[in-house]
C-alpha positions as CSV (number, residue, x, y, z in Angstrom):
1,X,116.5,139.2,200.5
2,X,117.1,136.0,198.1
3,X,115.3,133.2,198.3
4,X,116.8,130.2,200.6
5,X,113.8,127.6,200.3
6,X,111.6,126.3,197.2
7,X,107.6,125.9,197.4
8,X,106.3,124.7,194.3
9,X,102.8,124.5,195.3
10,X,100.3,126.7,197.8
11,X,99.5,123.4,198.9
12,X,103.1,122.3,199.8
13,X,103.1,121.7,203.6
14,X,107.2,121.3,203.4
15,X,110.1,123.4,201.5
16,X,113.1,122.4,199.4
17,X,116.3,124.5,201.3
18,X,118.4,126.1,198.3
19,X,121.4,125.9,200.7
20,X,122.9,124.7,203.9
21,X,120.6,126.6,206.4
22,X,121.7,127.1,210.7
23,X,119.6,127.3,213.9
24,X,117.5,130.3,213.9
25,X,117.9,131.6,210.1
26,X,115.0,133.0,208.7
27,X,114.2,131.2,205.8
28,X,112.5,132.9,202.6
29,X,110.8,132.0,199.4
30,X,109.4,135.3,197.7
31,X,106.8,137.1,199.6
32,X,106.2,134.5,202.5
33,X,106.6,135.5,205.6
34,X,109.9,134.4,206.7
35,X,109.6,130.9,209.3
36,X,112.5,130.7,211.3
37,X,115.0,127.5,211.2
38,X,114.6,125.6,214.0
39,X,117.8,123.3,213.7
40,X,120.5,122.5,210.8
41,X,118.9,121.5,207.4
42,X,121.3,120.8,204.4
43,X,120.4,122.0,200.8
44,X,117.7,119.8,199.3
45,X,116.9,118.7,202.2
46,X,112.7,119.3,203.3
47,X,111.5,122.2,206.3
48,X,108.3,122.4,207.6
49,X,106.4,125.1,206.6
50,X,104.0,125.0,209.1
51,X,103.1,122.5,212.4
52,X,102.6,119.3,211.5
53,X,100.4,116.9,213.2
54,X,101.5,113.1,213.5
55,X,100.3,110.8,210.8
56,X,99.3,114.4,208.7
57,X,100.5,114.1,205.1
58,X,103.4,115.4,203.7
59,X,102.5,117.5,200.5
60,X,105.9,118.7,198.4
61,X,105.4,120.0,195.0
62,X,101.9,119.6,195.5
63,X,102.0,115.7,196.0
64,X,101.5,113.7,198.8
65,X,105.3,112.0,199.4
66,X,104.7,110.4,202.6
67,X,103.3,111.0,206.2
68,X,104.6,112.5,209.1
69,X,105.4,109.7,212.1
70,X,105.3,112.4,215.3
71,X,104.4,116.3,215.4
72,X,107.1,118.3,213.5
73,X,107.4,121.8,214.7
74,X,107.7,124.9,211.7
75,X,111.1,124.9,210.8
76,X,111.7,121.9,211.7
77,X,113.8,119.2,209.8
78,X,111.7,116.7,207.6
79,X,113.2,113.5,206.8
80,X,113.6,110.0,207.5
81,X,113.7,110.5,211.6
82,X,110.0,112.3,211.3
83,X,108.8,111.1,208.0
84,X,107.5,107.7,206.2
85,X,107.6,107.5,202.8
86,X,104.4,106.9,200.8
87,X,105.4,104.9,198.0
């Protein structure tokens, strides 16, 4: 199966989508275990890799680049609706 998200870092709480991705897609990135696409994310856009609590830390590429504003579900969409910036 080729790869549809980026991780850059094990500690990476968030993934890059490679491409357009739909509802319930499982999304891959080498050996991972797939986590399924909980609503439309465009490419280059950020998916939860795993729950994340509210106020939690947003790690991509192994840097902190903001912090979650409510609980994002795996899968889920991360971006300005769930997400404040940390710069």
């Amino acid at each position: 199966m080729k790869d549809s998200i980026l991780i850059i870092n094990q500690k990476d709480n968030v993934a890059v989508a490679l491409q357009d991705l739909t509802a319930g897609e499982k999304a891959t990135a080498g050996d991972m275990t797939p986590v399924t696409i909980l609503e439309p994310v465009a490419a280059a856009h950020k998916i939860a890799l795993r729950d994340i609590k509210a106020g939690e830390k947003i790690i991509k590429y192994g840097e902190t680049v903001g912090k979650s504003t409510q609980r994002i579900k795996q899968g889920a969409w991360v971006h300005t609706h769930n997400l404040e910036g940390g710069r």
